[in-house]
C-alpha positions in Angstrom: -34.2 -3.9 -8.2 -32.7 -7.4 -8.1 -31.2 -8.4 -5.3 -27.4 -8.5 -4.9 -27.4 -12.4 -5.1 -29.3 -12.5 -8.3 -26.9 -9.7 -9.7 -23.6 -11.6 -9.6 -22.3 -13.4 -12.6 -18.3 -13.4 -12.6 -15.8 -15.6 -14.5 -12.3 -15.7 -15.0 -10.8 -14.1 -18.1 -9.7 -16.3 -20.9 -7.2 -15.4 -23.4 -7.9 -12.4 -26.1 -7.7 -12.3 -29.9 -4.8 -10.9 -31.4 -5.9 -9.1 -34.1 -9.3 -7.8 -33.1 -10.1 -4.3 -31.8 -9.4 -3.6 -28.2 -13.0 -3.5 -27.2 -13.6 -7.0 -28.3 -10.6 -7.9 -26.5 -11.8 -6.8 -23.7 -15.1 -8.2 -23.6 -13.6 -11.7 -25.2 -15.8 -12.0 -27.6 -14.8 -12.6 -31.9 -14.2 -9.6 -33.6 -14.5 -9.5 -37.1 -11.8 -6.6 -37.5 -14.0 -4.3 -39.6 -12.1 -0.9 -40.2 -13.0 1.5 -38.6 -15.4 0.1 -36.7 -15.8 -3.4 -36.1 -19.7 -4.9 -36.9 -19.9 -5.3 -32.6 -18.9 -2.5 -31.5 -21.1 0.0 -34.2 -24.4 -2.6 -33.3 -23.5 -2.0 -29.9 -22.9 1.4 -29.4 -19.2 1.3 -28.3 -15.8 2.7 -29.2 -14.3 0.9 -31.6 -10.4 1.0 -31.3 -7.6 -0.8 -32.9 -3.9 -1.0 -31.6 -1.7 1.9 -33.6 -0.3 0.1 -36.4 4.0 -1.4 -35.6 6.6 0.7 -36.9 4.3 4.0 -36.5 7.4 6.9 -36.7 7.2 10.6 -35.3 8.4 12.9 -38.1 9.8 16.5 -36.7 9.0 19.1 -34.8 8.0 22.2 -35.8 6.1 25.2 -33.8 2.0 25.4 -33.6 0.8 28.7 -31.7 -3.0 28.8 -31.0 -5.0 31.5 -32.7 -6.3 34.1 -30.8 -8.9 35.0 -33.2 -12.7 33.6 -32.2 -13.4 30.4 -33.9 -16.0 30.7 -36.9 -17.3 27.1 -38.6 -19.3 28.2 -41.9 -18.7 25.1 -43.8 -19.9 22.5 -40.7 -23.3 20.2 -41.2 -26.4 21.2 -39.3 -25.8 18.3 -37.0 -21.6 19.5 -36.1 -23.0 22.9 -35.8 -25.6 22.3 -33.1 -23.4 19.9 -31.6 -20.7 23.2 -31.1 -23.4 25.6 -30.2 -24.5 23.1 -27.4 -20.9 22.8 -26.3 -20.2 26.6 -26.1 -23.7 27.1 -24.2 -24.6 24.4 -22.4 -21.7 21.9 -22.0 -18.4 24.3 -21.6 -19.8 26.3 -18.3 -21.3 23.1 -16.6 -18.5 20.9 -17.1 -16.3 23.7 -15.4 -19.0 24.7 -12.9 -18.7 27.4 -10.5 -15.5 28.0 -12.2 -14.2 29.7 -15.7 -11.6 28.1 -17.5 -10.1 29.4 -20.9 -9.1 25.9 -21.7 -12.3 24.4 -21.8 -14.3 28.1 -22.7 -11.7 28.6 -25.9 -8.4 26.9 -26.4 -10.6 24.0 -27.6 -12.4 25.6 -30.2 -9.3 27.5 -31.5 -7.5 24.2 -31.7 -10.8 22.6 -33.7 -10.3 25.2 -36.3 -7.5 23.4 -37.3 -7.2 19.7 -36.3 -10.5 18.0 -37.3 -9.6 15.0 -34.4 -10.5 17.7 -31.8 -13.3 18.8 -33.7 -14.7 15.2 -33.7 -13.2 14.8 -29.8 -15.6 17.9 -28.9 -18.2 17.1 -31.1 -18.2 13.1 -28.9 -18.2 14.8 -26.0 -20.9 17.4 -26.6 -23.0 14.7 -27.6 -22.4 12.4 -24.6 -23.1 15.5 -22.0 -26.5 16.1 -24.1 -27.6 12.7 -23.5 -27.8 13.0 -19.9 -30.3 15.7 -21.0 -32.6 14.4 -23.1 -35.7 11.7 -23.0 -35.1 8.3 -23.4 -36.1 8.6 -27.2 -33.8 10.6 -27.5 -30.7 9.1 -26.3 -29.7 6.3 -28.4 -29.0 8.5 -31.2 -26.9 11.0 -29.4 -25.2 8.2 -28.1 -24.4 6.5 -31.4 -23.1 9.9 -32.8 -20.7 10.4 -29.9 -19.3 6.9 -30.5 -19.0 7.6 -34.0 -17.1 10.9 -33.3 -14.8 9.3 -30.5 -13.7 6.8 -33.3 -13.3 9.4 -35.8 -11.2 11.4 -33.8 -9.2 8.1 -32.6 -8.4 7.2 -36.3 -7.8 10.9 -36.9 -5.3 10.7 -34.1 -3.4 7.6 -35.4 -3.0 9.0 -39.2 -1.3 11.9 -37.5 2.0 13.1 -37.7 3.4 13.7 -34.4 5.1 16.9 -35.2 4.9 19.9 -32.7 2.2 21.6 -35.2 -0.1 18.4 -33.5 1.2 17.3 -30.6 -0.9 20.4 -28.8 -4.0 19.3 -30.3 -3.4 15.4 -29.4 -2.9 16.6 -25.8 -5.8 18.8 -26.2 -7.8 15.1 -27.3 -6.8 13.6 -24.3 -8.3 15.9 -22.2 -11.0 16.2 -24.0 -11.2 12.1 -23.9 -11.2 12.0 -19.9 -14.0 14.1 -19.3 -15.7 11.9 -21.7 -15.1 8.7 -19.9 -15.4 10.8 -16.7 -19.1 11.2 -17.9 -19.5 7.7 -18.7 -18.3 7.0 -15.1 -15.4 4.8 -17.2 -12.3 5.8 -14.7 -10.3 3.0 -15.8 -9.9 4.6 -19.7 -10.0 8.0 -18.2 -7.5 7.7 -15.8 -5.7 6.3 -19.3 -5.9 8.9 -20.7 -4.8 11.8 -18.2 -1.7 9.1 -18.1 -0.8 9.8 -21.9 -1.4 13.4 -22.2 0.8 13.9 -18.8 3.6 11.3 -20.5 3.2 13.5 -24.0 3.5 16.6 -22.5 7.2 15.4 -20.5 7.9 14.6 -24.1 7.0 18.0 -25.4 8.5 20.1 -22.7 12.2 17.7 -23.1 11.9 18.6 -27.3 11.2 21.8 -26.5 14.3 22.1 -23.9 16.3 20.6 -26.7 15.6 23.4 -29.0 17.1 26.8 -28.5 14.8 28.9 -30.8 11.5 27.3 -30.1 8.2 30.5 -29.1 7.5 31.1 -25.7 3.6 30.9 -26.6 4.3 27.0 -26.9 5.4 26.7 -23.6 2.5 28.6 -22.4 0.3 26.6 -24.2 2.2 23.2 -22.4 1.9 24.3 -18.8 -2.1 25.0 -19.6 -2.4 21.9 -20.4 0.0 20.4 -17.7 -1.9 22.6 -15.1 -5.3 21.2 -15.9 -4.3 17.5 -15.9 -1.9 17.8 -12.7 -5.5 19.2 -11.2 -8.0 16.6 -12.0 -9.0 14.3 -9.8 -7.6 11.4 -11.3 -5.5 10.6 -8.4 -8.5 9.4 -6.7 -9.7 7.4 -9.5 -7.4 5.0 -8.9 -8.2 1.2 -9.5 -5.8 -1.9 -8.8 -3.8 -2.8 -5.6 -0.5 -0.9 -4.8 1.9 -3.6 -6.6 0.0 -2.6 -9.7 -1.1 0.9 -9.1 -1.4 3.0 -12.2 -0.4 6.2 -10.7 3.2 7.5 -12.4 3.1 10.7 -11.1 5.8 11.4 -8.1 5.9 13.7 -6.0 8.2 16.0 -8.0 5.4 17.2 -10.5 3.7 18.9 -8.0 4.5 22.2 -7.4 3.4 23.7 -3.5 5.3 27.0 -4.1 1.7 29.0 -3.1 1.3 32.7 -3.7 0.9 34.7 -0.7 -2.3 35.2 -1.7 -4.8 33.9 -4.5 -5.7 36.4 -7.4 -9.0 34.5 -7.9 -10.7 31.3 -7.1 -9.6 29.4 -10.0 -6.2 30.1 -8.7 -7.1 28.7 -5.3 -9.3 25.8 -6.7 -5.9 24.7 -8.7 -3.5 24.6 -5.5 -6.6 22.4 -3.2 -6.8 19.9 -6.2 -2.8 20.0 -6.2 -2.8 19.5 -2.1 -6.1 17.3 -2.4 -4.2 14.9 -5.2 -1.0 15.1 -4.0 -2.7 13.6 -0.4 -4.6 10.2 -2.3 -0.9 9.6 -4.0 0.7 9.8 -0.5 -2.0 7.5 0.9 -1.9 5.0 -2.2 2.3 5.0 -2.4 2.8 5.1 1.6 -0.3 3.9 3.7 0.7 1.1 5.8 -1.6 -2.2 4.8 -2.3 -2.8 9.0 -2.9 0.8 10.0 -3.4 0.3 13.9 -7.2 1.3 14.5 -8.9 4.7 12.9 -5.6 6.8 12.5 -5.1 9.5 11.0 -3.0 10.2 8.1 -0.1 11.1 9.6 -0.6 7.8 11.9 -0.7 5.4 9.1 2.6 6.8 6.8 5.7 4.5 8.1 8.0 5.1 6.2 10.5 8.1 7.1 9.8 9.5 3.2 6.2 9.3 3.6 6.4 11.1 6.8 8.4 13.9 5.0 5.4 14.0 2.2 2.9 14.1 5.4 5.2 17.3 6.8 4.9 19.1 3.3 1.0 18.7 2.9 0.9 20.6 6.4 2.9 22.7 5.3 1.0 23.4 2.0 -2.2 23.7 3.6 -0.7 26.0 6.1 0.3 28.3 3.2 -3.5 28.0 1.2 -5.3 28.9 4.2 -3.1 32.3 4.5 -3.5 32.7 0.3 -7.2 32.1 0.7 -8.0 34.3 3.1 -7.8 37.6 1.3 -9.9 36.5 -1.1 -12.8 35.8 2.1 -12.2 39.3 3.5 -13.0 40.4 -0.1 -16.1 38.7 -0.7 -17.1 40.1 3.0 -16.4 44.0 2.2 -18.4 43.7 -1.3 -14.9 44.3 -3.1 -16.1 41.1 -5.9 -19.1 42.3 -7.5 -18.8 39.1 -10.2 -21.7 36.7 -8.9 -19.5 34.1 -10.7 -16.4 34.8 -8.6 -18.3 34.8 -5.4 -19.9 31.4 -6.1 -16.8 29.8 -6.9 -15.2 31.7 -3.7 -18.1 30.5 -1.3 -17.9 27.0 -3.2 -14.3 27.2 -1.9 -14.5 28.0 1.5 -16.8 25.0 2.2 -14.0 23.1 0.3 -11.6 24.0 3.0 -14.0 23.3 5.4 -14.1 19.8 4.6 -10.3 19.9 3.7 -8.9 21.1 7.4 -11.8 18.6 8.9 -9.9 16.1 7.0 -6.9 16.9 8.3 -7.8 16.9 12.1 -5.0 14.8 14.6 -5.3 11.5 15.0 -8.7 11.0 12.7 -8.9 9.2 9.8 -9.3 11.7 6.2 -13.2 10.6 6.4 -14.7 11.0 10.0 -17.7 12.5 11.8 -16.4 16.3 11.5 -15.2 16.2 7.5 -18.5 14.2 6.2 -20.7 16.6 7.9 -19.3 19.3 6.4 -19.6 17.7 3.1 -22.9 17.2 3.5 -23.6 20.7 4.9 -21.7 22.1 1.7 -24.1 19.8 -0.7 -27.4 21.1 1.6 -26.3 24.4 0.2 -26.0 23.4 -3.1 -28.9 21.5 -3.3 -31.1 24.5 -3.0 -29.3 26.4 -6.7 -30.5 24.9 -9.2 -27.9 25.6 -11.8 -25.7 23.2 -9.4 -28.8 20.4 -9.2 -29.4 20.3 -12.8 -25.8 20.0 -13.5 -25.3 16.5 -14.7 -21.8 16.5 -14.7 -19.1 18.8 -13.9 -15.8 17.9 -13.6 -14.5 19.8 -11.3 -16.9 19.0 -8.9 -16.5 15.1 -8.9 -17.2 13.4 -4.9 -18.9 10.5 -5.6 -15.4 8.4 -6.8 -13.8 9.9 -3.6 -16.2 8.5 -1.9 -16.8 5.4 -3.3 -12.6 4.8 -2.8 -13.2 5.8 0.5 -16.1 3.3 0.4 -14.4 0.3 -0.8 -10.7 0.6 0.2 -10.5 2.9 3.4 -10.6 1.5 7.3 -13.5 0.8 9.0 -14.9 3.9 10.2 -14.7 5.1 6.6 -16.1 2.1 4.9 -19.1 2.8 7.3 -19.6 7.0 6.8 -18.9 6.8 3.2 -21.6 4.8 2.7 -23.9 5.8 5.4 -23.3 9.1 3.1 -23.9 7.6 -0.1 -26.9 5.7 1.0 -28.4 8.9 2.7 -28.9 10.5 -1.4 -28.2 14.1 0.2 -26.3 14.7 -3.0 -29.6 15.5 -5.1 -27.0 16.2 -8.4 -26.2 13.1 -11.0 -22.7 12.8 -11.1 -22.4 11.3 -15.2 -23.5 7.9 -15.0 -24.4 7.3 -11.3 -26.0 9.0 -8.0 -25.2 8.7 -4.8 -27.5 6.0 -4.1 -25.9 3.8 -7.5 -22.5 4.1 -6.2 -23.8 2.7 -2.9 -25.1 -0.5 -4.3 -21.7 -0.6 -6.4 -19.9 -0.1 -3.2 -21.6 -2.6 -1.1 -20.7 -5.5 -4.3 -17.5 -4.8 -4.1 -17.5 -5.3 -0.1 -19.3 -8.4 -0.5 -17.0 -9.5 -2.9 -13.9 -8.9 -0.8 -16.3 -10.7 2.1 -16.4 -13.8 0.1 -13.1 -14.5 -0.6 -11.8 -13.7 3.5 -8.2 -15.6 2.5 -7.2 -13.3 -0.7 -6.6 -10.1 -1.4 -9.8 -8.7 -3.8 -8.7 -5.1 -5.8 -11.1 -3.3 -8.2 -9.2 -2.8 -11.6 -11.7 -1.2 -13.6 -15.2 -0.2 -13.6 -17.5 1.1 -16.4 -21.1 2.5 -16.0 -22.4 3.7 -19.1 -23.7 0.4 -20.3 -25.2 -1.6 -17.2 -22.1 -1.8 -14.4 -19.0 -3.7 -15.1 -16.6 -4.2 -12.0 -13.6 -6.0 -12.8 -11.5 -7.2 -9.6 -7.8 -8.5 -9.2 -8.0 -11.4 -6.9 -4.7 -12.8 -5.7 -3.5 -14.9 -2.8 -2.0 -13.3 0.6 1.4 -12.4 0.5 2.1 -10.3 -3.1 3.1 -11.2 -6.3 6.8 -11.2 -4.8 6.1 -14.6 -3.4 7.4 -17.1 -6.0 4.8 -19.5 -4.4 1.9 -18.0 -4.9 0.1 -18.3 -8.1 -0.4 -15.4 -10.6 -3.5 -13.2 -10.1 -6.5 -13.7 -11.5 -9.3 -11.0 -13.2 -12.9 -11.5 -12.8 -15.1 -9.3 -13.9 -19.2 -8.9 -12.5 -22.0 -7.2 -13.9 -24.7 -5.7 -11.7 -28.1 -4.7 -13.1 -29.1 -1.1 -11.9 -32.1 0.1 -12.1 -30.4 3.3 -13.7 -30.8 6.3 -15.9 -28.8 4.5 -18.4 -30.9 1.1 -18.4 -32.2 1.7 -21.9 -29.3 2.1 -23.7 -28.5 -1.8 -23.2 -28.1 -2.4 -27.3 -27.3 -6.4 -26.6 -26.4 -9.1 -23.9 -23.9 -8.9 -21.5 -20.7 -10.3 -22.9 -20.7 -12.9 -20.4 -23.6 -14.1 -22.3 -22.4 -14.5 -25.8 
């Protein structure tokens, strides 16, 4: 592997075309504005998008319930056909792994009887979790065919009314869109897209408010799909420094009313991502930027309304340890007899384990007690195999945690989270990188910040399908409120890994053309 010093090219962005796709856009280079797909990005292997055309109108409403009837696809290609058979066997449980989830098991087929977008959205991502699968000879063509299928459903998308009958099915895409970029390790676009399926669905649940004879099974249908989104780790995906953080959820979507106790562990899963979420947009919105040594959370919230969202996580994780705990005294009499259930059960105990170590007085949210307990939970793991050869699940996503943790936390967790990542104890591939990949990543972005001491270095985006693209907001100390200060700047750096994903380099960097 090069060394770091070899790796780094960066530049500052120039200005973008107007009328080329997005990805050209954002890799500045010409586009020639081929429909659908431009020549650049089909040679290369990427998404093609294009800006929805101006004056684009939503037409009206009308109901859409879901078919409860199992999905059948006679008239589908060979290629489609094994592309949904791998889904259903191979792709659904993983990507859900050691849980069940009837979104991701069924409401995605049902919906793909219908709307050919989410047929092409699930045919892309079928495709994309196959490739991590396959040889190298393989790859390029399942790769091609999920790009192919993105854009189709993207264009399929855009042509589409948004009446109610669709609006499910586009939210549906958008889910369906950020575990694809999950995979693909691209959190900027994915964290985009749990953003427009959470700002759809306010807009579906306010028409449906409106509306005084609308079917209770659409509003069953919307808080699914609310539910999984409010879940997902996005929250700690978060790229960009606090004047321009992404996040636009508030506190008030999260609801901690938590049963007395959990009916299953997909239940209790839902309310530790809600608590485990709700705790990185606390840190993100209230953190104090000179935290006095290696506090802990409560230590480094000044503010008197960060201190009340402090009280309230306490309080919530008060309430899930009593809701859990049934569940535990179950598992130990022999009540569950689903091996399933008891996976996902033990899966969450160690969970909590790492949670309450987390939440220990006076200690940061990474320390000595809460990393070895992740790493005692992944020793476990390591020895099933269905959870080592499990290229990507995304409910089971730690290495973004902890490369945030890595690049953005205080001192003592800039040194265990990559002591951890360096250490490879996490023998799964998490999509696009390992632990020891998100190390290297981590350490650029900490020499990066090293070499400019006098400004403030963010990471904006980062992208690992095809080689590793960081791009960083660099700005002078003081804000963007300080009318002295000159406007921020992007660079952007690439960094050869020596990675799974090597081969699929189709043509030079942009920064080359």
């Amino acid at each position: 592997m090069s060394t770091p010093s070899e790796e780094r090219r960066l530049r500052v962005q120039g200005p973008r075309s107007a009328a080329g796709c997005r990805i050209c856009k954002q890799r500045h280079v010409k586009c020639d504005e081929t429909r659908p797909e431009c020549k650049r990005c089909l040679k290369g292997g990427r998404r093609c998008e294009y800006a929805r055309p101006p004056g684009t109108t939503r037409k009206s409403f009308i109901i859409y319930t879901v078919s409860r009837s199992p999905p059948t696809f006679p008239d589908l290609d060979a290629c489609t056909q094994r592309a949904l058979h791998h889904y259903r066997v191979e792709a659904a449980p993983a990507i859900t792994y050691p849980f069940y989830s009837e979104l991701w098991s069924k409401t995605v087929f049902q919906m793909s009887e219908k709307y050919p977008f989410v047929m092409s959205a699930l045919i892309a991502l079928s495709n994309m979790y196959e490739l991590y699968q396959q040889p190298s000879s393989a790859r390029l063509s399942l790769q091609q065919s999920s790009i192919h299928h993105y854009n189709k459903a993207i264009n399929g998308i855009v042509s589409t009314s948004r009446d109610e009958d669709s609006m499910e099915a586009i939210i549906v895409s958008s889910i369906i869109f950020y575990a694809l970029d999950n995979i693909r390790g691209s959190w900027s676009s994915a964290l985009r897209h749990a953003i427009s399926g959470m700002n759809m669905i306010e807009e579906h649940q306010k028409l449906l408010q409106s509306q005084q004879n609308h079917k209770k099974a659409s509003e069953t249908m919307i808080k699914k799909f609310r539910d999984e989104l409010v879940m997902l780790t996005y929250q700690a995906l978060e790229m960009g420094g606090l004047e321009h953080s992404k996040l636009h959820l508030t506190s008030g979507i999260w609801d901690l009313d938590i049963p007395a106790s959990f009916a299953s562990a997909e239940q209790a899963f839902y309310h530790y991502q809600v608590l485990h979420n709700r705790s990185m947009n606390t840190i993100i919105r209230f953190k104090s930027q000179s935290p006095t040594g290696n506090s802990g959370i409560q230590d480094v919230i000044r503010s008197v309304e960060g201190q009340h969202e402090v009280d309230r996580l306490k309080a919530g994780v008060q309430s899930w340890d009593r809701a859990f705990q049934p569940l535990q005294q179950q598992m130990i009499a022999h009540e569950i007899k689903d091996e399933r259930q008891r996976r996902a059960i033990s899966y969450m105990k160690m969970m909590w384990d790492v949670m309450l170590a987390a939440y220990l007085p006076g200690r940061t949210l990474l320390n000595t007690e809460s990393t070895k307990a992740l790493e005692e939970m992944w020793a476990y793991h390591n020895l099933e195999s269905d959870y080592v050869n499990n290229k990507f699940a995304l409910y089971l996503s730690h290495l973004p945690v902890l490369f945030q943790f890595a690049t953005r936390g205080c001192p003592e967790e800039q040194e265990l989270a990559l002591r951890t990542l360096r250490s490879g104890i996490l023998a799964r591939r998490e999509g696009a990188w390992t632990t020891v990949e998100a190390a290297v990543i981590a350490e650029r972005v900490i020499n990066m910040k090293e070499n400019m001491p006098d400004r403030v270095v963010d990471v904006l985006e980062i992208d690992l399908f095809d080689g590793c693209r960081v791009k960083y907001l660099v700005r002078n100390v003081g804000g963007y409120g300080n009318e002295h200060n000159p406007p921020p700047e992007v660079y952007e750096e690439i960094i050869q890994l020596d990675s799974y994903m090597s081969a699929l380099s189709l043509e030079p960097s942009p920064l080359d053309d």
